[in-house]
N, C-alpha and C positions, 0 to 999 in steps of 0.2 A: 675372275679369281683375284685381280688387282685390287678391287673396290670391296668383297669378301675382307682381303687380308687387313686393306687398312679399317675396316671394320670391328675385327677383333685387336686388333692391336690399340684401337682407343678404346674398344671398351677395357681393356687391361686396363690403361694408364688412367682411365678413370677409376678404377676400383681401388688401383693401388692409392692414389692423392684423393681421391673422395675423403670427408672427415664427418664421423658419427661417433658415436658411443653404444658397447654392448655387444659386438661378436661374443658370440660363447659355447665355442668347440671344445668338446670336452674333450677331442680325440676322434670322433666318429667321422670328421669331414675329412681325412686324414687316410683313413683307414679301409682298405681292400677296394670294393666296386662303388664304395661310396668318393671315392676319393676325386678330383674335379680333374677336368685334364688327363687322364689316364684310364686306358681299358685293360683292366686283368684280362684281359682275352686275347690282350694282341701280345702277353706273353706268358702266355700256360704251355706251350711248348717249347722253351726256352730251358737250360738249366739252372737258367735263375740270374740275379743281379747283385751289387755291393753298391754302396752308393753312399755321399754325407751331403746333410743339408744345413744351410744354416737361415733360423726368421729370427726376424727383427719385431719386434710389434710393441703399438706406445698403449701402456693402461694407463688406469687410475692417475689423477693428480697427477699427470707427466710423468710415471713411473714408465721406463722402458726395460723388455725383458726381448733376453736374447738366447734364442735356443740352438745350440749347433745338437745335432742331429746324425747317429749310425744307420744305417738302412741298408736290409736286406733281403732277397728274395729267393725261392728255390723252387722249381716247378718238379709238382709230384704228378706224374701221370701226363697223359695227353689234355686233359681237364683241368686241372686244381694248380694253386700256387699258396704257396706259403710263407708268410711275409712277418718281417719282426723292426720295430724302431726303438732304439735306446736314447731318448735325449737327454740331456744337458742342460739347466736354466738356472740361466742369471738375470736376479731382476737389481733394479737399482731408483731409488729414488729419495723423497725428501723424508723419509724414514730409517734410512739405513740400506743396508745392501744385504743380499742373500744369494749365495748358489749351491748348486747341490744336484745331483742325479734324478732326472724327471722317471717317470711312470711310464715303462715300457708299454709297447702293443704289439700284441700276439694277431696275428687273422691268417684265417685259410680262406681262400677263396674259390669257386667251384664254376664252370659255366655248366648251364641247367642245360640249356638246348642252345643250337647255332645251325643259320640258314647264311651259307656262304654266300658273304656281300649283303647280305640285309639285315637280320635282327639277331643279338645275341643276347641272354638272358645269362647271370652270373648270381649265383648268391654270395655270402660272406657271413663267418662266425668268428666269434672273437674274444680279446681280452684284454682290455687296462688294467696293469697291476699295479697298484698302490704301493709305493715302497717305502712310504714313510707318511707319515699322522701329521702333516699342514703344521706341526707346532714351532718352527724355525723363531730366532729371538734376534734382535740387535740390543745391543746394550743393556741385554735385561729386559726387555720391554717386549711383549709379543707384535709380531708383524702380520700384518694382513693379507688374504690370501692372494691378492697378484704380487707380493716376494716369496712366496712357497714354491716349493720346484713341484711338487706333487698334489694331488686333489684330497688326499687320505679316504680312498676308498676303493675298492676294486670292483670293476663294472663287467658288464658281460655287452658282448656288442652284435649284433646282427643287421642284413640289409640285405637289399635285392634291387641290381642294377640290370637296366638294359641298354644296348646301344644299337643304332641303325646309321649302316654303313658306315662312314668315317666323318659323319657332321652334324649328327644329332646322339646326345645321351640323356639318360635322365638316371635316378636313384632315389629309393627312400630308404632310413637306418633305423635302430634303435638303440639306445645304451642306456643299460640299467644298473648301477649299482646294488650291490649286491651283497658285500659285509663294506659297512662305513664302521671307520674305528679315526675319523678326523678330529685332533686334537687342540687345535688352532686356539689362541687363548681373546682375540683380537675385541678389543668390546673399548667405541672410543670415549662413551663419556668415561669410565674407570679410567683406561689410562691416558687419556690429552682430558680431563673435567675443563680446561679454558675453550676449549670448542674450537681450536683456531682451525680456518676452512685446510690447510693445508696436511691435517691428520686426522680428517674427517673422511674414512671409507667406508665400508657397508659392512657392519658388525656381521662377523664370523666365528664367534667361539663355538666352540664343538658343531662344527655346520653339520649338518643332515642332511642330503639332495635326493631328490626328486630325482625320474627320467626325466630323458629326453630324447624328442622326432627329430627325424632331419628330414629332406625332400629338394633335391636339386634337379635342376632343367638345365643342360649348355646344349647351346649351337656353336660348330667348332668347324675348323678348314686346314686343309694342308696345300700346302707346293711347294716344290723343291723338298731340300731337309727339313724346311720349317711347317708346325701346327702350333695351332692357333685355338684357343676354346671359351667363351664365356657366357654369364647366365647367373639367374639367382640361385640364391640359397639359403631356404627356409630353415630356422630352428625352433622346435617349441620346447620348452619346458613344460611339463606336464604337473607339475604339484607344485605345491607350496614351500616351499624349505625351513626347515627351523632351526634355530639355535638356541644355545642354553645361557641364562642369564648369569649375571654374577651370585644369585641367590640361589642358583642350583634348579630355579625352575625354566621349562623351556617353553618358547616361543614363536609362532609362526613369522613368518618373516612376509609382507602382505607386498604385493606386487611381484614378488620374485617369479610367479608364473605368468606363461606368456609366449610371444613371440620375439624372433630378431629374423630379419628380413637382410640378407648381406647381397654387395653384389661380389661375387669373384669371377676373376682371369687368368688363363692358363697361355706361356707362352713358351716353344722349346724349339731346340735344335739339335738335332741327331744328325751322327757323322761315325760310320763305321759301329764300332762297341761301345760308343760313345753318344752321352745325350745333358745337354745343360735345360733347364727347367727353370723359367721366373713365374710366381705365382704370386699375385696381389691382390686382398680384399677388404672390403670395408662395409659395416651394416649402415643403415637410414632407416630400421624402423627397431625399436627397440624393447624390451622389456624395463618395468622401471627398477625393480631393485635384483640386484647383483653380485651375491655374496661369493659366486668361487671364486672370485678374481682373474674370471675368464672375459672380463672386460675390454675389450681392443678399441681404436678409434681406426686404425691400418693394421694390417701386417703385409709383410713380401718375408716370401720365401725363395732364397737362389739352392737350386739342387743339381749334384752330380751324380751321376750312376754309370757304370760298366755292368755289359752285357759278358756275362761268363758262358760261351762257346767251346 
């Protein structure tokens, strides 16, 4: 169990300090049985939780954005749980600064079947709501979409997780938007025409998106109060994405589909009602081009949560 623990625990610390380009969770990695480190199963009989998180994560051209994070849970029935996140993001960089109220997520989530001590089967439905059209400005100028607190679009979210015993999970998700109304004006020869590499991002006016797959594998351990979880995690992008030009006509955006290949780690410790959660990931295989400004090279997330009994 000694050699298990220190196991996970470097694979954490490698995900968290690994350096790549391209994480691009739109919310789904996040969200119900999709979520890494966590089985909705081991609290659907619970009357639920309250909880705040706060990530850190570095985008674009050294832009870093910081999300603290409400979270909450309430278990409906002996099956289901029902889960809500309100974040908070501020991003900051060599453009200007922006913050503003992120895109809430709605999920229920349901265990399909369960063999005590070996496999549990959970689905999950859901909802990113867009609460606002990406069009945020610094000094007049439109900002590109990793200063936007929101995607401007509302998505629907579905997925289906299982896990065996308590050291093997796996998941796959889907999230589709579904009314885009993204307003984002961000086009950089118009507004930087010198080209200078430092307000050079990946044009976003009136973005369009595409779905996107998820599909995660963790191998994970407990002892004592401490678990332990990690493993990749695929995303794909399924289409092309477009944007609209300054002449009014719109345009594919070529490379935006594709894969990002992350690794993430889960590490926590529970004590009574109580549970702290460090989460760190980082991708090494990437898609090339990237307009929601879902861009990461790291992220860590530290979370608190109370069990309401």
């Amino acid at each position: 169990m000694q050699l298990r623990g220190l196991f996970f625990m470097s694979s954490l610390l490698c995900a968290a300090a690994s350096y790549g380009q391209g994480c691009s969770d739109a919310g789904f990695c996040t969200a119900g049985t999709m979520q890494g480190g966590k089985a909705v199963a081991d609290s659907s009989n619970r009357p639920g939780s309250i909880g705040l998180s706060v990530t850190a994560g570095a985008g674009e051209n050294g832009t870093m954005i910081w999300v603290p994070q409400l979270e909450g849970s309430i278990g409906i029935g002996r099956r289901g749980v029902l889960e809500g996140k309100l974040p908070y993001s501020v991003a900051s960089g060599n453009l200007g600064r922006h913050a503003g109220p992120g895109d809430p997520i709605i999920t229920y989530s349901h265990i399909l079947a369960a063999h005590p001590g070996k496999l549990v089967w959970t689905a999950t439905v859901g909802l990113r709501i867009g609460i606002n059209n990406a069009n945020a400005t610094d000094g007049g100028r439109a900002l590109p979409m990793p200063y936007q607190s929101g995607l401007g679009t509302t998505d629907v979210i579905v997925g289906l997780g299982a896990k065996y015993r308590h050291w093997l999970s796996g998941a796959i998700g889907y999230q589709q938007p579904v009314w885009q109304y993204n307003d984002n004006g961000y086009l950089p020869a118009i507004l930087y025409p010198t080209n200078a590499a430092d307000t050079l991002y990946f044009a976003s006016r009136r973005l369009r998106r595409k779905g996107d797959l998820l599909a995660r594998v963790e191998v994970g351990g407990h002892w004592h109060r401490w678990a332990a979880s990690a493993g990749p995690l695929l995303i794909c992008h399924l289409g092309t994405d477009n944007i609209t030009l300054a002449d009014g006509s719109s345009t594919a955006l070529q490379g935006s589909a594709g894969a990002t290949l992350n690794l993430s780690g889960t590490l926590a410790y529970t004590t009574g009602r109580m549970k702290i959660t460090l989460i760190g990931g980082s991708p090494f295989i990437v898609r090339t081009y990237r307009p929601d400004g879902l861009t990461r090279s790291w992220v860590i997330t530290l979370r608190y949560s109370y069990n309401l009994r």
